[in-house]
BAFI-3210 file (N, C-alpha, C; in Angstrom, 3 decimals, decimal comma, padded with zeros to 6 digits):
// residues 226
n [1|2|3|4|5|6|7|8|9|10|11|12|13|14|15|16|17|18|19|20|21|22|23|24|25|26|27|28|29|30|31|32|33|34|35|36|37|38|39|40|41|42|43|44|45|46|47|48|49|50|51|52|53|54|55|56|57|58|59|60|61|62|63|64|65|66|67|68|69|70|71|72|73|74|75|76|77|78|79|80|81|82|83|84|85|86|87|88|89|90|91|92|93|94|95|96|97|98|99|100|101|102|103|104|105|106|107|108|109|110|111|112|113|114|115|116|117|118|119|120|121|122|123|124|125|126|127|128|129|130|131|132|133|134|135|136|137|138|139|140|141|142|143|144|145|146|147|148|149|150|151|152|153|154|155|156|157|158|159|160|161|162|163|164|165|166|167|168|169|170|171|172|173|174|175|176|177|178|179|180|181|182|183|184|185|186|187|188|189|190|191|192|193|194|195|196|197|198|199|200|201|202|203|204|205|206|207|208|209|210|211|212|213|214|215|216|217|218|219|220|221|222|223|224|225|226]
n.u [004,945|003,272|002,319|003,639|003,569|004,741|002,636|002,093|000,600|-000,690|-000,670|-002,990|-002,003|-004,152|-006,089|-007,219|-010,071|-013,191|-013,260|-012,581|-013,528|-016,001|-017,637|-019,382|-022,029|-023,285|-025,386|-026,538|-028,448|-030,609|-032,983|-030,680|-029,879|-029,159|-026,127|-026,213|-024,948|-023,369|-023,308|-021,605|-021,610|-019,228|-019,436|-017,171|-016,445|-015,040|-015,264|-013,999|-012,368|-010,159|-007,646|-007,076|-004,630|-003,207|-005,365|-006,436|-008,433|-009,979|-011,241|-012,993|-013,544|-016,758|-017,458|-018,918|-019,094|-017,398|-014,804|-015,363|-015,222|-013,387|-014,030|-013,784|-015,240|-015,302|-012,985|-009,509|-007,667|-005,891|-005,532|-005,636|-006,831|-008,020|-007,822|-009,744|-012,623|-012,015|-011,133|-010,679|-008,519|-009,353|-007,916|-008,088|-005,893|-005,913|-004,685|-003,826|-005,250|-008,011|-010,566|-011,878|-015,325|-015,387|-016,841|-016,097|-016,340|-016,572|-016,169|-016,976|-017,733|-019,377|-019,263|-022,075|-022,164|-023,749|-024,602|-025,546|-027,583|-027,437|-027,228|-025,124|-022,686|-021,254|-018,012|-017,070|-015,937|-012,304|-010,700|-007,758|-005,837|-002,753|-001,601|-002,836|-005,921|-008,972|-011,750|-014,369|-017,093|-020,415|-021,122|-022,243|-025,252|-026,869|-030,120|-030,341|-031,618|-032,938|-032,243|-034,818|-035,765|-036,459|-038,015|-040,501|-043,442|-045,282|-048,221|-051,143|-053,229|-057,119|-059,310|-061,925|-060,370|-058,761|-060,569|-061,503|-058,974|-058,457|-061,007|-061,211|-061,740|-064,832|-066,229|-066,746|-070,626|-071,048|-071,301|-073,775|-074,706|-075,504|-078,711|-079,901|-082,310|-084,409|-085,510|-089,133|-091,401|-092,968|-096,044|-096,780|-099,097|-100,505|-100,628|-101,358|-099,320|-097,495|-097,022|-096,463|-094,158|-092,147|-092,213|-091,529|-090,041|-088,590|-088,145|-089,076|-091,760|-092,422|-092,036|-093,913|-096,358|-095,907|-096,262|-099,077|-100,214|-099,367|-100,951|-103,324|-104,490|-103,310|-105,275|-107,903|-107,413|-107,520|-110,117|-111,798|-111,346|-112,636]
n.v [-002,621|-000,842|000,294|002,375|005,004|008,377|010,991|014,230|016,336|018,434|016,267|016,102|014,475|011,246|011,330|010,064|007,865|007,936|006,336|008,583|008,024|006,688|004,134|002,234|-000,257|-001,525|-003,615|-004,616|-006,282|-007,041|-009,956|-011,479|-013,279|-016,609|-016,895|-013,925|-011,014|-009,226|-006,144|-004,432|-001,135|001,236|003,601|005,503|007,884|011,122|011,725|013,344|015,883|016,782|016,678|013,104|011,188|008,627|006,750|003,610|001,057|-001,885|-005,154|-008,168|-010,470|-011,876|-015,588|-018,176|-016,382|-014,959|-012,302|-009,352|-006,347|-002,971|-000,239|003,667|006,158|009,731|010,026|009,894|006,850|004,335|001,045|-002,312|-005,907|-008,582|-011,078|-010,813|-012,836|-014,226|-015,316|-013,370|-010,292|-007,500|-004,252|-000,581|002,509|005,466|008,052|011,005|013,585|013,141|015,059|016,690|015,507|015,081|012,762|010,186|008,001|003,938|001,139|-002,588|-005,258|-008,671|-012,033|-014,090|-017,473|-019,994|-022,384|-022,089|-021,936|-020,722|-017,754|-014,973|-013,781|-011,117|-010,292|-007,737|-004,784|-003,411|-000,478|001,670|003,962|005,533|003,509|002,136|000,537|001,710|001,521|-000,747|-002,126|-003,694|-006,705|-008,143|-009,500|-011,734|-012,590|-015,124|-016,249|-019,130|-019,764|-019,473|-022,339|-020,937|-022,400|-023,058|-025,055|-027,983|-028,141|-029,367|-032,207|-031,500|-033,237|-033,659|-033,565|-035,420|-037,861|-037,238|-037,720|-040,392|-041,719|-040,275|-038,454|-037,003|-037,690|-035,798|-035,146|-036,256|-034,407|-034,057|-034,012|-031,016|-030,516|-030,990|-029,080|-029,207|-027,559|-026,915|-028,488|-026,644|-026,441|-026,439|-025,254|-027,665|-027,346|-027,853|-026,675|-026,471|-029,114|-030,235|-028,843|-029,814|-032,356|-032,266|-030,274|-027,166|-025,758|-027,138|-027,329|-024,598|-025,359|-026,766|-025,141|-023,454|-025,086|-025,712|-023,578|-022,662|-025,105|-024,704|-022,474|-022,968|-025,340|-023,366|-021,417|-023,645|-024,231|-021,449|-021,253|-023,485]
n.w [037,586|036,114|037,730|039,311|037,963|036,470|037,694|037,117|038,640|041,756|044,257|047,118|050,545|050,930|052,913|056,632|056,803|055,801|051,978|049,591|047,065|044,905|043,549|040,900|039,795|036,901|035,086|031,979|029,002|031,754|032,461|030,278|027,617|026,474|025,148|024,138|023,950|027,029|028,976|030,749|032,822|034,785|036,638|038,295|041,002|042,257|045,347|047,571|048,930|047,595|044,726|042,913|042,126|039,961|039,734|039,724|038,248|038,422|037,474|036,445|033,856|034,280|035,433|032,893|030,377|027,988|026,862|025,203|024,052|025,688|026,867|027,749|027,717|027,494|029,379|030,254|029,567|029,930|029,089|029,701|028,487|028,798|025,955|022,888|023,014|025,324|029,028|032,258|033,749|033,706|033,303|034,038|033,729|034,903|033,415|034,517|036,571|038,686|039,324|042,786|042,830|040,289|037,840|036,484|033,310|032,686|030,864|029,865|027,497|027,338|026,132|026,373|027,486|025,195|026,060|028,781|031,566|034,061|036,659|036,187|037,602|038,598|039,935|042,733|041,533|042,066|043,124|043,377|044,450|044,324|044,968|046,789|048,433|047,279|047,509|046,803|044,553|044,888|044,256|040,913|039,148|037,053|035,634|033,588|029,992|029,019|025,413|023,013|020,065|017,267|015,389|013,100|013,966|012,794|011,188|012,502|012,327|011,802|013,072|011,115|008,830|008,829|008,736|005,862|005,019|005,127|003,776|001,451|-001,132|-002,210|-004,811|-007,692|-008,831|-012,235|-015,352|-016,752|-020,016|-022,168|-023,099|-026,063|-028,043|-030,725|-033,329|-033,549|-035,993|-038,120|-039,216|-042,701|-044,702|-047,549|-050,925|-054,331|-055,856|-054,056|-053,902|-056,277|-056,919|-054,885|-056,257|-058,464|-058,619|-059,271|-062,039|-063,691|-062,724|-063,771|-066,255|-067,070|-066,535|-068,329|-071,096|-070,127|-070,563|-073,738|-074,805|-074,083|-075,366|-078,274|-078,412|-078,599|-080,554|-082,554|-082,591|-082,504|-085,598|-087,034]
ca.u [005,617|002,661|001,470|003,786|004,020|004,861|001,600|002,385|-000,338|-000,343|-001,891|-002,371|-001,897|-005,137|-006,843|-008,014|-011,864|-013,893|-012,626|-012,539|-014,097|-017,348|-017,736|-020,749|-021,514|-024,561|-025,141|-027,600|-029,901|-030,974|-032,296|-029,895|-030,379|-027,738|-025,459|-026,339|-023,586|-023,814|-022,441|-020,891|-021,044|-018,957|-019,206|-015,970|-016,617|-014,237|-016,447|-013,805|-012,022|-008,253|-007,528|-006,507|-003,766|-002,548|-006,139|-006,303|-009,438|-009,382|-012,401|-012,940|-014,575|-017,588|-017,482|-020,060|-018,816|-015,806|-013,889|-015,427|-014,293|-013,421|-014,266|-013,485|-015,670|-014,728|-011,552|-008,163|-007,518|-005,023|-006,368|-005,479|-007,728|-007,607|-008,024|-010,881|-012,848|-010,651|-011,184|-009,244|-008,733|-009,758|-007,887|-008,074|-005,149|-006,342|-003,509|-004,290|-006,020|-009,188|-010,559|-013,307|-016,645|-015,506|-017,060|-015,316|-016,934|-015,859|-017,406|-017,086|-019,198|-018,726|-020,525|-022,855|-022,327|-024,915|-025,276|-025,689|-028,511|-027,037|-027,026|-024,069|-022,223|-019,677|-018,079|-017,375|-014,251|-011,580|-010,390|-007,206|-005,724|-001,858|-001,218|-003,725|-007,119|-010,001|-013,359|-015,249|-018,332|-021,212|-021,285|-024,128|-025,729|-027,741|-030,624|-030,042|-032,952|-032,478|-032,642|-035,640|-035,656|-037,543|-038,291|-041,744|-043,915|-046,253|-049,676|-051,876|-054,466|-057,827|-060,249|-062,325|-059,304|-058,067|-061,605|-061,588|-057,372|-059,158|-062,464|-060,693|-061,927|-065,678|-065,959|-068,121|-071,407|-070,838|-071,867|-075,264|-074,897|-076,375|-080,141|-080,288|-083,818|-084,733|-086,582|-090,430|-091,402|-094,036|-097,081|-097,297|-100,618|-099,819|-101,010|-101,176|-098,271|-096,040|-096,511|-095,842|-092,717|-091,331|-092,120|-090,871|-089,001|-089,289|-087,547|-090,069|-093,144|-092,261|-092,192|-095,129|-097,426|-095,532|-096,584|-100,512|-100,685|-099,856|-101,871|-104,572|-104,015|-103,680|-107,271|-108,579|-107,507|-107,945|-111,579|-111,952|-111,059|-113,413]
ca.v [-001,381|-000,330|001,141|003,040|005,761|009,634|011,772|015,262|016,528|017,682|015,505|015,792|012,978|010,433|011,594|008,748|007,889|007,407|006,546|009,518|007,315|005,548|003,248|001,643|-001,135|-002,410|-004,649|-004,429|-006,132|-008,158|-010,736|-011,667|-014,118|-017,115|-016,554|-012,563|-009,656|-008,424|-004,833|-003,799|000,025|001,060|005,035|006,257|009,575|011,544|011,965|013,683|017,243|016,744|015,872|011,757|010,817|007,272|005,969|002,000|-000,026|-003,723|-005,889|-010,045|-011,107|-013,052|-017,031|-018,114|-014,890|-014,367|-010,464|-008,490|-005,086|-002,439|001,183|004,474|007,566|011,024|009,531|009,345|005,574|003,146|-000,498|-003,851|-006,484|-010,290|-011,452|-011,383|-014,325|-015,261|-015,199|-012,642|-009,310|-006,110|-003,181|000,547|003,683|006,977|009,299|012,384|013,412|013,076|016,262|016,302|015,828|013,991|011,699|009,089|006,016|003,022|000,023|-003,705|-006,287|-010,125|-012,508|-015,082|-019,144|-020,200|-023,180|-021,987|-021,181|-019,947|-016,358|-014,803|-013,023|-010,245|-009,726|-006,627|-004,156|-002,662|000,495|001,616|005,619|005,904|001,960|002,060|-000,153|002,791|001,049|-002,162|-002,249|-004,805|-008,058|-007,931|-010,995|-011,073|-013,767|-015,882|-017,130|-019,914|-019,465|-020,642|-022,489|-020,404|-023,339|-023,417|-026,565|-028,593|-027,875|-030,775|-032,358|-031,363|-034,658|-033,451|-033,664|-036,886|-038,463|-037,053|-037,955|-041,998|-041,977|-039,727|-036,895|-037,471|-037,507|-035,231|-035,694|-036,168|-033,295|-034,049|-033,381|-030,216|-030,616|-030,299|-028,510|-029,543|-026,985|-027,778|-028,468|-025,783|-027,427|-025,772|-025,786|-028,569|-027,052|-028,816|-025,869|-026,802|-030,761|-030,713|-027,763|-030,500|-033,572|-032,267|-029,602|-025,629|-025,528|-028,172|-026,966|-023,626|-025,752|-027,334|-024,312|-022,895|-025,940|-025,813|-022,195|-022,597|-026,276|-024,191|-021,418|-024,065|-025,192|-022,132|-021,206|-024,648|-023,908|-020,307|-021,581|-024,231]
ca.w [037,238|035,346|038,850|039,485|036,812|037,382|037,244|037,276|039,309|043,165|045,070|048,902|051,224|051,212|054,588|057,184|057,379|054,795|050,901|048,764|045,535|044,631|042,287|041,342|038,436|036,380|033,721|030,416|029,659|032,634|032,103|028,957|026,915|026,390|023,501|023,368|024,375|028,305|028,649|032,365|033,272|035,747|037,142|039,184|041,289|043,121|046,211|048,390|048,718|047,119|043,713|043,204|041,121|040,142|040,117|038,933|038,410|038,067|037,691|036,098|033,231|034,832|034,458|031,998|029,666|027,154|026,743|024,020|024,271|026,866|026,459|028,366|027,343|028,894|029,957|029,420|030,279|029,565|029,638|029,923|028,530|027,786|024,385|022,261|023,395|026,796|030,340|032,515|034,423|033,157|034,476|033,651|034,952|034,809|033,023|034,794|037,764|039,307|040,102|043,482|042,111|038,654|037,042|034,897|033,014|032,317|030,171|028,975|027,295|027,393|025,261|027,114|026,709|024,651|026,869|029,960|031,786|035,730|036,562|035,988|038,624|038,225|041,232|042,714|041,085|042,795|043,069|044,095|044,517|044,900|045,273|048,423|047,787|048,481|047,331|046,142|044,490|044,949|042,912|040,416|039,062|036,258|035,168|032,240|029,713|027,422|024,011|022,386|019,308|016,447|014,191|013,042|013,739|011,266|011,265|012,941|011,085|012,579|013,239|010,453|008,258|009,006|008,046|004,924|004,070|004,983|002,886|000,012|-001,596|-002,762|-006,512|-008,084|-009,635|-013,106|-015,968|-017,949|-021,384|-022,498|-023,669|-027,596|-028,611|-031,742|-033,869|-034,411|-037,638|-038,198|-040,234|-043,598|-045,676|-048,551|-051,894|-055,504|-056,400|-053,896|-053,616|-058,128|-056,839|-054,518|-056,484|-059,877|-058,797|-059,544|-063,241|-064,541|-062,758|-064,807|-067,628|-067,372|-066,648|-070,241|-071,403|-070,231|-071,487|-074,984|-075,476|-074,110|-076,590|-079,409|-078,701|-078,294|-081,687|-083,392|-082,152|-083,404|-087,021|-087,829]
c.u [004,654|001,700|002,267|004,571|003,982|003,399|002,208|000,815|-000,155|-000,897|-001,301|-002,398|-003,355|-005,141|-007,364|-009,250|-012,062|-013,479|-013,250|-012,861|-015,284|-017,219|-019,000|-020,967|-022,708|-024,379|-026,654|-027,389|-029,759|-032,364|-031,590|-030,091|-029,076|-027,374|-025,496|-024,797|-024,031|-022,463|-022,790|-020,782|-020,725|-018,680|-018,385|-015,992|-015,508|-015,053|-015,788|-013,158|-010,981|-008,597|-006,798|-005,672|-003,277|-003,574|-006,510|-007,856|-009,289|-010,838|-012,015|-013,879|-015,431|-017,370|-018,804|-019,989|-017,512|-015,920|-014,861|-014,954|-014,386|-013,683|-014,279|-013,994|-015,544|-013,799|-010,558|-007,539|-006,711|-004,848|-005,716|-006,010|-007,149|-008,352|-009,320|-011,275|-012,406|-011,727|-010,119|-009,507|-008,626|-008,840|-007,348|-006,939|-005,760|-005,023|-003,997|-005,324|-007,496|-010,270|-011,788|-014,801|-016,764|-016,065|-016,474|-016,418|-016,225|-016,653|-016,754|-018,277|-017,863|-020,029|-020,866|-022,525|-023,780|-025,620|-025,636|-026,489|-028,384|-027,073|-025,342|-023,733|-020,899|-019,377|-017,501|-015,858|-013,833|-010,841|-008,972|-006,167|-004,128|-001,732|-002,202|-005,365|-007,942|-011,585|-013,664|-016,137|-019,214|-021,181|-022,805|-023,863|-027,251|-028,444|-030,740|-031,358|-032,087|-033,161|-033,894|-035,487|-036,637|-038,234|-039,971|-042,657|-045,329|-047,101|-049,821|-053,308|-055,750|-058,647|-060,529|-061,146|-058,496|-059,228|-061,568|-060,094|-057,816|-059,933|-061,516|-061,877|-062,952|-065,779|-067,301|-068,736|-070,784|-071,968|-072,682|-074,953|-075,586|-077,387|-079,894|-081,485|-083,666|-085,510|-087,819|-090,644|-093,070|-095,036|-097,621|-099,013|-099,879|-101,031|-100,692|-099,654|-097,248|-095,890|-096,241|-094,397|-092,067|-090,978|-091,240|-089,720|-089,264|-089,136|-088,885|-091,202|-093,224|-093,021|-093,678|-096,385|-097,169|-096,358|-098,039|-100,660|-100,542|-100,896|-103,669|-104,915|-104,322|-105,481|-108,282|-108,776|-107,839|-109,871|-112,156|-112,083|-112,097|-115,003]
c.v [-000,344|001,016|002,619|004,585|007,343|010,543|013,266|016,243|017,322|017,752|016,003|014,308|012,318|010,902|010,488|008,427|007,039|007,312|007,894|009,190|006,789|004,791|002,453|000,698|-001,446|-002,671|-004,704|-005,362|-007,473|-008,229|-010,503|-013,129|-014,855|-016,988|-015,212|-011,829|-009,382|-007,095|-004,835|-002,111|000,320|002,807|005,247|007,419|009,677|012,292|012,769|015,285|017,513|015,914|014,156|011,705|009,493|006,253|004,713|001,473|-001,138|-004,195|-007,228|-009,857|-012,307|-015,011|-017,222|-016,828|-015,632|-013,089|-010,627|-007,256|-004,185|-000,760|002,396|005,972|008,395|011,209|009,431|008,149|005,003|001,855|-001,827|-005,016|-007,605|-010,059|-011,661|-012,701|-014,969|-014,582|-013,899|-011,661|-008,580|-004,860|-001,923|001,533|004,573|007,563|010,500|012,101|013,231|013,941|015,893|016,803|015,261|013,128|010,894|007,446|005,299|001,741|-001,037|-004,423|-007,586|-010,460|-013,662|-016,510|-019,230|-021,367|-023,209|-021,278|-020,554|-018,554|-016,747|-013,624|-011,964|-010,155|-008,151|-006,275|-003,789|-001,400|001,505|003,237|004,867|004,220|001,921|001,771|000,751|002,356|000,000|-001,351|-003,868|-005,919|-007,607|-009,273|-010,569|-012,508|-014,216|-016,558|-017,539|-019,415|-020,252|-020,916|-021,694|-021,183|-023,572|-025,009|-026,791|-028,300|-029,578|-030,904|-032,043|-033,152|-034,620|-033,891|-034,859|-037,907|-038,414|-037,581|-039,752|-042,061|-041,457|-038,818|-037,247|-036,894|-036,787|-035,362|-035,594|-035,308|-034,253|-033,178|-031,776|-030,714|-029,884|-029,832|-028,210|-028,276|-027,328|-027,261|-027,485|-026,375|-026,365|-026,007|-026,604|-027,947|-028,077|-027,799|-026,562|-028,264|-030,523|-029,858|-028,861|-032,212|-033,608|-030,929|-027,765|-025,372|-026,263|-027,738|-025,491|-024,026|-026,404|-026,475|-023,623|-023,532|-025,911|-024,786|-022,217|-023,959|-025,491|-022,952|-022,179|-024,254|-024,280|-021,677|-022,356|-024,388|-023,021|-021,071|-022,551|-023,831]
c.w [036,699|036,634|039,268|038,666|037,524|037,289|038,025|037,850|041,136|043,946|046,431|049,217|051,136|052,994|055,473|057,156|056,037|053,403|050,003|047,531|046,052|043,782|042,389|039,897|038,112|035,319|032,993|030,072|030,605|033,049|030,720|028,621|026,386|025,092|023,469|024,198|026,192|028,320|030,847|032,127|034,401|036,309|038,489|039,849|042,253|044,234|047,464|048,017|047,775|045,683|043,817|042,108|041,139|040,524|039,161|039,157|037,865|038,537|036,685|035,158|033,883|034,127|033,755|030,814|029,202|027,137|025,062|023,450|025,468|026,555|027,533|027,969|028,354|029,741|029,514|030,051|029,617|029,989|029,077|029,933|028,062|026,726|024,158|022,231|024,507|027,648|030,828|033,388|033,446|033,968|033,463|034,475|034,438|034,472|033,131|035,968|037,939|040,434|040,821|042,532|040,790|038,640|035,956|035,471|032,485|031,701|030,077|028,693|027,156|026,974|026,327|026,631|026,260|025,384|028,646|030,568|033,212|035,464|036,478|036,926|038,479|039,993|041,432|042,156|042,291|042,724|044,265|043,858|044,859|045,222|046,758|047,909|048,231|048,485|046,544|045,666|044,344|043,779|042,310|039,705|038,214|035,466|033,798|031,457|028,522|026,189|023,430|020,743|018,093|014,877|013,715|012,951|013,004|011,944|011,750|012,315|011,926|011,894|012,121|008,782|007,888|008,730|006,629|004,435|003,920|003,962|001,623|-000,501|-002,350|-004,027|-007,051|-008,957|-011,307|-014,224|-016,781|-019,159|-021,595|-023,247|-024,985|-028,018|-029,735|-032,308|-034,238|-035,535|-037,343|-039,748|-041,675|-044,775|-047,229|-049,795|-052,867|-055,850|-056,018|-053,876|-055,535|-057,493|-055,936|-054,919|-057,410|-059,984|-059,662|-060,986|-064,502|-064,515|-063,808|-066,394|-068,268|-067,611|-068,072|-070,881|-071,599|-070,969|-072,950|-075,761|-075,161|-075,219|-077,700|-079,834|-078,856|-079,482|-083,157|-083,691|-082,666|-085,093|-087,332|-086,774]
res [x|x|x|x|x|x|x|x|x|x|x|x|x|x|x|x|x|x|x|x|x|x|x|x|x|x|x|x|x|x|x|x|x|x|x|x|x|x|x|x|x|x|x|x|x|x|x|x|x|x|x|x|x|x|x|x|x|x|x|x|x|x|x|x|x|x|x|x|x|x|x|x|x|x|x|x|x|x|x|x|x|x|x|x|x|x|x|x|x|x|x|x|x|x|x|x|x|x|x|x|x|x|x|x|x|x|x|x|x|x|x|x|x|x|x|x|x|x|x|x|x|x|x|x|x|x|x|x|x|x|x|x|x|x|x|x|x|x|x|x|x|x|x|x|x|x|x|x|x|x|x|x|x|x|x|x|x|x|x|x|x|x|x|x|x|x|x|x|x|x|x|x|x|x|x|x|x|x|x|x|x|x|x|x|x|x|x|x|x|x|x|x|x|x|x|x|x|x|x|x|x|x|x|x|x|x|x|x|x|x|x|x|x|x|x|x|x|x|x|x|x|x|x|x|x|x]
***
């Protein structure tokens, strides 16, 4: 029912020959990488003289893919998508005409299996004016790279390395004392002063030279007198 809605527009008859649409489809980035997003653009032209009204596109989520979203810039579209995450058909109406020479875009993305490394094949859409099928476009097919793991791996012991973890870690020389240097004894001249000053001591030798001076004195004057 959804096809056949009123568009207020007026169209001529579809002419015989050649279709009056293009359509054309590519897919970002290819290759893709398993597990990442793939995005479908799909450009619609009105390639003939007469305006089109009542124009439908219908295309498949590829196998190896789930639905992510569907998008319609520069368009007034009204779309029909399986469920976030599903399998399914895709299909877009145009509300409003399709004047010669337009351009309308059309988008989805689908997320990649993470385990799967086959291309992935869209096949081609369809395109259909006035309930009357007017153009395919080409299957595209797009190469898949596995994911690589980003785990970092252990260092390897070099030869050198693995000798030394056997033998063990040579022990180092052991520290030598520091060298004590003794002060030399510097050779003093030995006097009668200082051998009595270190035998008897400085207070005494004092006492003693007191001592000689007045016994010499004494005599001196005992002497005088007689």
């Amino acid at each position: 029912m959804w096809l056949t809605g009123a568009v207020a527009v007026c169209a001529q008859p579809l002419a015989s020959g050649d279709p009056p649409v293009a359509i054309a489809k590519s897919a970002h980035p290819d290759p893709v990488t398993a597990g990442q997003e793939l995005t479908y653009a799909l450009s619609l032209t009105n390639t003939g003289s007469i305006t089109l009204a009542g124009v439908v596109v219908m295309d498949m989520v590829p196998r190896h893919t789930t639905f992510v979203l569907s998008s319609s810039p520069g368009g007034d579209w009204w779309t029909r998508t399986p469920s976030l995450g599903e399998q399914g058909e895709i299909v877009w109406r145009l509300n409003g005409p399709l004047a010669p020479g337009q351009v309308s875009h059309l988008r989805f993305v689908v997320k990649t299996d993470a385990d799967n490394a086959a291309p992935i094949v869209s096949q081609g859409c369809q395109v259909v004016v006035e309930g009357q099928s007017m153009a395919t476009c080409e299957p595209v097919t797009t190469q898949v790279l596995r994911s690589i793991s980003t785990s970092t791996p252990l260092p390897t012991s070099s030869p050198t390395t693995a000798v030394l973890a056997l033998v063990g870690p040579t022990p180092l020389p052991a520290a030598s004392p520091p060298a004590i240097s003794l002060p030399t004894p510097q050779k003093d001249d030995v006097t009668l002063a200082s051998f009595l000053g270190q035998f008897f001591g400085r207070e005494l030798l004092i006492g003693l030279v007191v001592l000689t001076i007045l016994l010499l004195v004494s005599a001196w004057l005992v002497k005088r007198r007689s």
